[in-house]
C-alpha positions as CSV (number, residue, x, y, z in Angstrom):
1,X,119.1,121.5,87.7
2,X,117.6,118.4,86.4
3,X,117.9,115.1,88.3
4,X,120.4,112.8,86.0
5,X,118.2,109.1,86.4
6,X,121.2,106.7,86.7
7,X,121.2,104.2,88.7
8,X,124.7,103.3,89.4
9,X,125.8,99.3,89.5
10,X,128.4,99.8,92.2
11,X,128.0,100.1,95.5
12,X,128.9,103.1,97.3
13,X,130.5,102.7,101.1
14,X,129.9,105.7,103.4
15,X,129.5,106.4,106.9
16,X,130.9,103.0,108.3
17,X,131.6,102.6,111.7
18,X,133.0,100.3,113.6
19,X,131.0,97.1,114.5
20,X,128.1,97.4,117.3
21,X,129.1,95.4,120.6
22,X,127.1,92.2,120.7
23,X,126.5,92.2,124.5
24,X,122.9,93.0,125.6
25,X,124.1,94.7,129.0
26,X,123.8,98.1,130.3
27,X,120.9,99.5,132.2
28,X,119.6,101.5,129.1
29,X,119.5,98.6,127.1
30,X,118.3,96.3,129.8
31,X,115.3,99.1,129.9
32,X,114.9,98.9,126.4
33,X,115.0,95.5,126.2
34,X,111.8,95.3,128.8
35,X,109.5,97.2,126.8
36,X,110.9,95.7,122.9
37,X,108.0,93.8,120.6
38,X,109.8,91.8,118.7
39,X,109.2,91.4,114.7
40,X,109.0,88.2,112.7
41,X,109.4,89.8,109.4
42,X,109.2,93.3,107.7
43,X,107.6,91.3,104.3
44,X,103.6,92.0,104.1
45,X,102.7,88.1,103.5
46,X,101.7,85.8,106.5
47,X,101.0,86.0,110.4
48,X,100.8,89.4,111.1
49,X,100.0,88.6,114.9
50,X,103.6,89.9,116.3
51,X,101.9,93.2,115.1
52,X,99.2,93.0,117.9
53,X,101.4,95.2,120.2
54,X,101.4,97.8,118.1
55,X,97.6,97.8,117.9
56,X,97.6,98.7,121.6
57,X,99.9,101.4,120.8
58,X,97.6,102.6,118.5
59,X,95.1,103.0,120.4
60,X,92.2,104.8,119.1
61,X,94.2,107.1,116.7
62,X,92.5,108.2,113.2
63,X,95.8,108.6,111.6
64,X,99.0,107.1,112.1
65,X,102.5,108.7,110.6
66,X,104.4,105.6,109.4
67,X,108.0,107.2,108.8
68,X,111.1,105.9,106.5
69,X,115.0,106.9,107.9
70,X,115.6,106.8,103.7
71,X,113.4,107.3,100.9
72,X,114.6,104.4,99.3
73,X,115.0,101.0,101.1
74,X,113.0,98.0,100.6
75,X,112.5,97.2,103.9
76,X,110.9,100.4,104.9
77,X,108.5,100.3,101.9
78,X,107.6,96.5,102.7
79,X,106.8,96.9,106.4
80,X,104.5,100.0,105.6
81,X,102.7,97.7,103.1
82,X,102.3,95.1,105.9
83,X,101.5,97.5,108.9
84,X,98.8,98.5,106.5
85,X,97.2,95.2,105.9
86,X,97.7,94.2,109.5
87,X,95.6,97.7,110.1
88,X,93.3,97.0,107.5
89,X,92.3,93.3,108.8
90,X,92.6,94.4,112.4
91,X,91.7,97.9,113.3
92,X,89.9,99.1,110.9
93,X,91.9,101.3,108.5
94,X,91.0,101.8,105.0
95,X,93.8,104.5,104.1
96,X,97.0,104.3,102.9
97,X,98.3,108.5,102.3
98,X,101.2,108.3,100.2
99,X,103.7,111.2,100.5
100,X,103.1,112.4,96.7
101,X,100.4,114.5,94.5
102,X,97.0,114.7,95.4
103,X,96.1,114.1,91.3
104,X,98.3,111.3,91.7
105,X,96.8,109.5,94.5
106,X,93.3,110.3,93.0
107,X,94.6,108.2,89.6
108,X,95.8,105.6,92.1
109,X,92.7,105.5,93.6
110,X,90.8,105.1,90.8
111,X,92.6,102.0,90.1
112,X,92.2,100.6,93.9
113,X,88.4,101.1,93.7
114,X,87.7,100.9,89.8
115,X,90.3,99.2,88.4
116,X,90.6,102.2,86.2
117,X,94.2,102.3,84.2
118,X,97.3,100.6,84.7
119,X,99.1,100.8,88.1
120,X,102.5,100.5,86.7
121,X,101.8,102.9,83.8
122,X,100.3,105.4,86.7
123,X,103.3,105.1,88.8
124,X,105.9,105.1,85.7
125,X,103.8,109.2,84.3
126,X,103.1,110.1,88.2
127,X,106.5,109.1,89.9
128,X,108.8,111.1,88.6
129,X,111.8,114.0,89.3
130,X,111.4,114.2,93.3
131,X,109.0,111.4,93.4
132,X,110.5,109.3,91.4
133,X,111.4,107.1,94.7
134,X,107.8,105.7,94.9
135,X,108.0,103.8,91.7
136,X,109.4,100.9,93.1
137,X,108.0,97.1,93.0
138,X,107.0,97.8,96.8
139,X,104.8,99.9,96.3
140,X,103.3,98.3,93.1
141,X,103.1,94.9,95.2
142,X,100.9,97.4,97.8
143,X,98.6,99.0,95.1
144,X,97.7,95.8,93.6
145,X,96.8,94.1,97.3
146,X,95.0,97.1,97.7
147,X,93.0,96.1,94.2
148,X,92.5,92.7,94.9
149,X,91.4,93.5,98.7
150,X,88.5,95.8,96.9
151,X,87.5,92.9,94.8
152,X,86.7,90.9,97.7
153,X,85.3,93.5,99.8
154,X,83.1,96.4,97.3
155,X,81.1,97.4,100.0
156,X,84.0,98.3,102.4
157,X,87.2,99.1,100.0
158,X,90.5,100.4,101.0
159,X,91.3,103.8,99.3
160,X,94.7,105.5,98.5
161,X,95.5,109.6,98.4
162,X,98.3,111.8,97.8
163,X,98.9,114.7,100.3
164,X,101.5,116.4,98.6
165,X,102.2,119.6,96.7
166,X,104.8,119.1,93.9
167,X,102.6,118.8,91.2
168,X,99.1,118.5,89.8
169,X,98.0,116.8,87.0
170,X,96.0,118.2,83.9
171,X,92.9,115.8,85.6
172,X,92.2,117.7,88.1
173,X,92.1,121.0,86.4
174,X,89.9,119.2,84.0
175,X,87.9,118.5,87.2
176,X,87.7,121.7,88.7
177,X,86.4,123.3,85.3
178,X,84.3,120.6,84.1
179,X,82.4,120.7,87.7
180,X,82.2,124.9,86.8
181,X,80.9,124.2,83.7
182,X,78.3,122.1,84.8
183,X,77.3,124.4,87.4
184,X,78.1,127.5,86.8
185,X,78.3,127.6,83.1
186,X,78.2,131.4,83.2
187,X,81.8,131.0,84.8
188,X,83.4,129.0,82.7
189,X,85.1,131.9,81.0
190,X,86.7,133.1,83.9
191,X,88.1,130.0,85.2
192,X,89.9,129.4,81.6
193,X,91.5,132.7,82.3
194,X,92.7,132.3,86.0
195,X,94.1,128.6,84.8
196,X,95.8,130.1,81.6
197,X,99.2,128.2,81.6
198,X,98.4,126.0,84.4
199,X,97.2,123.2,83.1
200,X,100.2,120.2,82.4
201,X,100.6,119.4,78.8
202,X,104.0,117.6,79.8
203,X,105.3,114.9,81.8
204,X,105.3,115.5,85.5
205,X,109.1,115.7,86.0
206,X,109.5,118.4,82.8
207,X,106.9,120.6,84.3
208,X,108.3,120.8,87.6
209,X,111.7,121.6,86.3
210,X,110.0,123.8,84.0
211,X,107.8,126.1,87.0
212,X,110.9,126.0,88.8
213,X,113.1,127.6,86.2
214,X,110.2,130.3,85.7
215,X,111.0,134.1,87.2
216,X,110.0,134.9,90.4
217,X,107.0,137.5,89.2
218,X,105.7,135.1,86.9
219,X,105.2,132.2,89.6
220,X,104.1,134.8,92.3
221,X,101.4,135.9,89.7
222,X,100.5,132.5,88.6
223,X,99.6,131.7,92.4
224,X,97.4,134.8,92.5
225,X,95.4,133.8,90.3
226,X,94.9,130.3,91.4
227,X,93.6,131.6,94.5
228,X,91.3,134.1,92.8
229,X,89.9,130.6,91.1
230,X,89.6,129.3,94.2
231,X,87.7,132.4,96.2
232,X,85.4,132.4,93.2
233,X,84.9,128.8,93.8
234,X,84.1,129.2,97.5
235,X,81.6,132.0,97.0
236,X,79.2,129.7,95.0
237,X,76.3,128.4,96.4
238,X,77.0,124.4,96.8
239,X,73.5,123.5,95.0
240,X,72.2,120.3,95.9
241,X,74.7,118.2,95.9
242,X,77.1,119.6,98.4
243,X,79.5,117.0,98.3
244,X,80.4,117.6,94.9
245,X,80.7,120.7,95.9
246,X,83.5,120.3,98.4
247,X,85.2,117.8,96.4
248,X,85.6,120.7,93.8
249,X,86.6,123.1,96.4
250,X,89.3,120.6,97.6
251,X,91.0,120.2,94.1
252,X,90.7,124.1,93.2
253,X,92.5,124.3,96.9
254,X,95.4,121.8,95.7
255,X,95.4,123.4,92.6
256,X,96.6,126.6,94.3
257,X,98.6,124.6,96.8
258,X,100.9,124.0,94.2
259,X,100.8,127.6,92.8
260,X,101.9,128.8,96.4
261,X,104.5,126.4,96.8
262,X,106.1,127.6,93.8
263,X,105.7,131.2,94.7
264,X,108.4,131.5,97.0
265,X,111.8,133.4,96.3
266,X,114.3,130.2,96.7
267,X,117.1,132.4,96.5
268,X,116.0,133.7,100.0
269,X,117.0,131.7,103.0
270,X,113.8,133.0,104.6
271,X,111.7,132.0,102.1
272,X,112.7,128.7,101.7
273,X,112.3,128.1,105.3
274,X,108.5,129.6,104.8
275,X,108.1,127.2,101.7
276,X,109.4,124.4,103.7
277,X,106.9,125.2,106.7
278,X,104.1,126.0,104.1
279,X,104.1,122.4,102.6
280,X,104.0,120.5,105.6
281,X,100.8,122.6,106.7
282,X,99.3,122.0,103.3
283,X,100.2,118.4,103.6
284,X,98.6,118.0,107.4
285,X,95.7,119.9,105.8
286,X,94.6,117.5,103.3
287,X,95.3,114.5,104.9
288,X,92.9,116.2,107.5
289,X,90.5,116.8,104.9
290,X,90.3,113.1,103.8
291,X,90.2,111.8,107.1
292,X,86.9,114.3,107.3
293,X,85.2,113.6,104.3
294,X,85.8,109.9,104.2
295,X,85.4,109.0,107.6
296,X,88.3,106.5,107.3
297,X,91.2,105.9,109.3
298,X,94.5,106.8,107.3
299,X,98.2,105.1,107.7
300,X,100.5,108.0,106.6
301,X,103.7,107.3,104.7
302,X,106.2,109.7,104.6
303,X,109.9,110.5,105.7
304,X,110.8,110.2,109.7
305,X,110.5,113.9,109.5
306,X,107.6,114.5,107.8
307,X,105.6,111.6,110.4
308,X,107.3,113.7,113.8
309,X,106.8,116.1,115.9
310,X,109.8,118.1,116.1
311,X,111.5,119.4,113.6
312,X,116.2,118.6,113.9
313,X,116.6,121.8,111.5
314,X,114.3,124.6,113.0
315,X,116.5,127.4,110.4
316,X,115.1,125.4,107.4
317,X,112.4,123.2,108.4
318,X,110.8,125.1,110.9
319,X,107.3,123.0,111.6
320,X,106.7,119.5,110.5
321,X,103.2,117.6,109.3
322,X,103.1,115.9,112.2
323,X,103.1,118.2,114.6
324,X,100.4,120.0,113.0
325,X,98.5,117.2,113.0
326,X,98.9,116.8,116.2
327,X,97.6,120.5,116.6
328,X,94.4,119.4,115.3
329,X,93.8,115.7,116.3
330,X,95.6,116.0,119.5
331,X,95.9,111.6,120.7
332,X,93.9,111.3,117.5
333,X,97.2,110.7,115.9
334,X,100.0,108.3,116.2
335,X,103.5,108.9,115.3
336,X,106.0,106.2,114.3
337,X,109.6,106.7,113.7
338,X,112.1,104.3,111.8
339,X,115.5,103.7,112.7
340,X,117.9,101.1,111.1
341,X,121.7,100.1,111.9
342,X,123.5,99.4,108.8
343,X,122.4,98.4,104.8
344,X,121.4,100.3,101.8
345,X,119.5,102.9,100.0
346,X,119.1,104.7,96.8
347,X,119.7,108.7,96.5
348,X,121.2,111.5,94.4
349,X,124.9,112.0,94.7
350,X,126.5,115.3,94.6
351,X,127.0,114.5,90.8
352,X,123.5,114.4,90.0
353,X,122.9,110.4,89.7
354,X,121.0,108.0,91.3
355,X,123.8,105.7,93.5
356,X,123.0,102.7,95.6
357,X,124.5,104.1,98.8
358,X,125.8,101.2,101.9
359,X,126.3,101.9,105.5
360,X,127.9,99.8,107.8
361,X,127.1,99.7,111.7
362,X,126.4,102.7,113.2
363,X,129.2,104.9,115.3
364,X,129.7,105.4,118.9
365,X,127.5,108.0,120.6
366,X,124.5,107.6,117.8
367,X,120.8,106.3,118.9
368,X,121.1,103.6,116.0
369,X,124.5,101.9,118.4
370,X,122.2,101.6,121.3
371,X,119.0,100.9,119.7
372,X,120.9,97.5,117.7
373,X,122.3,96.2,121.2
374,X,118.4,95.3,121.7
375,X,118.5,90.9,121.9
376,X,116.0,91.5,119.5
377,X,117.2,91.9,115.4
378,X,113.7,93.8,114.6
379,X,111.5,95.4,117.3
380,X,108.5,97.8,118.1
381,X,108.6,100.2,121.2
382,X,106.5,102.5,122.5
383,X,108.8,105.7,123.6
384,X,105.8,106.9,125.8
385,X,106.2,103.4,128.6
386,X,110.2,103.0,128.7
387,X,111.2,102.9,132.0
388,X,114.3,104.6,133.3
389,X,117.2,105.1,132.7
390,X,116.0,104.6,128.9
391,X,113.4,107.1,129.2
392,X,116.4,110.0,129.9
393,X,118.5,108.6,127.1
394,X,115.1,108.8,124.6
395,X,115.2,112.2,125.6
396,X,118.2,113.5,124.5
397,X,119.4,114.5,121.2
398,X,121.9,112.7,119.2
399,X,123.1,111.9,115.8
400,X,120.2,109.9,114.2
401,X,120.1,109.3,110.2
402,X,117.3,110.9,108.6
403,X,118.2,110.4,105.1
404,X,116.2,112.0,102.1
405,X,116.4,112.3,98.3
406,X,120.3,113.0,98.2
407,X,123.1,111.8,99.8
408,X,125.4,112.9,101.8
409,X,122.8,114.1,104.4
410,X,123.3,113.9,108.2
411,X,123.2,112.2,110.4
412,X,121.4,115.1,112.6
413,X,120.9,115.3,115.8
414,X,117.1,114.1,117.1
415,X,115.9,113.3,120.2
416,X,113.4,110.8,119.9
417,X,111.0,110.5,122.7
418,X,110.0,114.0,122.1
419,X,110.1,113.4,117.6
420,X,108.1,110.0,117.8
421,X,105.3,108.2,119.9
422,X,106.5,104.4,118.7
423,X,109.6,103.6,116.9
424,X,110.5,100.4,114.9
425,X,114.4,100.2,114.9
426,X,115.5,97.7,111.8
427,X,119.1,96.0,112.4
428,X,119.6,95.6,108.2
429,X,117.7,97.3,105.5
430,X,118.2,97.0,102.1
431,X,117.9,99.6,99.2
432,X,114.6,99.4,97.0
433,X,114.2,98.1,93.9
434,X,113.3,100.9,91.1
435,X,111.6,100.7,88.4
436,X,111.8,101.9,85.1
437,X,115.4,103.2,86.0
């Protein structure tokens, strides 16, 4: 069913709790409290040098999972924009892996190094059905630092990708053949067929709802033949220029990416979980594949969830990006989780519309109660150095919010010393502003 884009004036209470207790004492807060940074500010402009701790945390890592606790708060967005440009200035990241389309974050990175299109025209075609959250005037205020930054710097710019698998725009089918075309002209032929139907000639939200509405058989055989393209693909000699090459082999392998996440029965509870579990390994995969072919270091946005290491819903969720990640980079990546006591968010209400949803303080018995007794309003801790007893309490699961596109959702029970390396608890967040809604 189509998502009905309203965004509601009201504001929606759910989920309040009684107030947090003000008092700082306890041993598990008192341990807490020893090993808190805390933060001046979640906004990206200014001093960034309360950040430093974090760098430490860091360490050496190539990419770092920057999480979210909703997919629609302001403060969330606005700190990953400033971790970013603290990373960029300080430790060398040139990176920033959004959470949406590879095509998408190829058009956005054309803009960043080129200044090729219009960023909010890019975000308003790109941004839209299940990623319609990242069209927001965060992440427009991050794009365009990210231009100006490459202005001053066009021998060392900062790049943007996509490392998701919703969609795929009609430019990188465009790519894929064009590159057969001049290479393999002989090919051409072929490829037209195994694309037949794939290519977008909609916008991005009306073609998703469209391939999901198509039968089973139809999707299954559409993914076949996106990965005959892409087998045909691979058995070509690369030719001189071998990076083109493997650029071509990496869209024809989002290309089908897409196919296969489509290609699941999502009647079957089985399936799902497999489509679920296939799309955080494709996700890992390219992210891994950029971080490869660029050399650069990468801050990863995504949901809490998405960023961790262990999954709160192994029946439906069964492996997350970050723990294959961490399969393949082992302390070559970083994982940071987000937790916030009370404020607001946008997501999709039971009836379909967009609401702005508000939370009061957070209950008895959750990780968000004890996390907000911290002195500190905003803070940075590294889960891997708490002392005792805080290190035991880390370690056990409890309810947690991990909020995502709709609402109600959780809270779920996560422990998070074993989900997260470093986590940045927020004691207000408020939602994001959206555009073009």
């Amino acid at each position: 069913m189509a998502l009905a884009l309203l965004l509601t004036l009201g504001t929606v209470a759910a989920g309040v709790a009684p107030a947090a207790s003000a008092t700082t004492s306890g041993p598990v807060v008192h341990a807490l409290e020893s090993g808190a940074h805390p933060l001046r500010t979640v906004e990206p402009q200014g001093d960034t040098s309360d950040l430093r701790p974090l760098d430490g945390m860091i360490g050496g890592a190539r990419v770092v999972g920057l999480g979210e606790a909703t997919h629609s708060s302001h403060d969330f967005f606005a700190l990953k924009h400033r971790v970013f440009r603290h990373l960029v200035e300080e430790k060398g990241f040139r990176t920033f892996a959004l959470e949406g389309s590879w095509s998408t974050g190829q058009r956005l990175d054309d803009y960043v190094l080129h200044g090729k299109g219009d960023p909010r025209r890019i975000m308003r075609e790109e941004f839209q059905r299940d990623y319609l959250w990242w069209n927001n005037t965060d992440y427009l205020a991050l794009v365009e630092w990210m231009r100006a930054y490459n202005l001053r710097h066009p021998h060392d710019p900062v790049r943007f990708m996509g490392d998701d698998i919703g969609w795929v725009g009609p430019e990188l089918y465009d790519a894929v053949t064009d590159y057969v075309a001049r290479t393999r002209p002989e090919l051409t032929a072929r490829f037209d067929e195994l694309y037949r139907g794939l290519r977008p000639t909609v916008a991005t939200g009306t073609y998703m709802e469209q391939y999901l509405n198509k039968p089973y058989a139809e999707r299954r055989e559409m993914a076949d033949r996106t990965g005959q393209a892409l087998e045909l693909l691979k058995r070509q000699s690369p030719g001189a220029d071998r990076a083109a090459y493997e650029r071509a082999v990496q869209n024809a392998t989002a290309l089908d990416q897409v196919a296969r996440q489509y290609a699941f029965d999502f009647t079957d509870p089985r399936q799902i979980a497999a489509s679920m579990r296939y799309r955080d390994s494709a996700m890992a995969a390219n992210v891994l594949w950029w971080q490869r072919h660029t050399g650069t270091k990468v801050l990863l946005a995504a949901h809490d969830a998405h960023v961790g290491y262990r999954t709160y819903d192994p029946a439906n969720y069964p492996k997350m990006q970050g723990a294959f990640l961490h399969d393949r980079l082992g302390s070559g990546y970083v994982s940071v989780g987000l937790t916030f006591d009370r404020g607001s968010f946008n997501a999709t209400g039971q009836d379909g519309a967009i609401h702005r949803w508000t939370l009061g303080p957070a209950g008895p018995g959750t990780n968000e109660r004890t996390l907000d007794r911290v002195r500190y309003r905003d803070y940075v801790l590294d889960l891997r150095r708490v002392a005792a007893p805080a290190r035991e309490w880390l370690d056990r699961a409890r309810p947690t919010r991990s909020i995502g596109t709709d609402y109600p959702d959780g809270p779920h029970d996560i422990a998070l010393a074993s989900t997260h390396d470093i986590l940045i608890h927020l004691h207000r967040v408020e939602a994001a502003r959206l555009r073009d809604q």
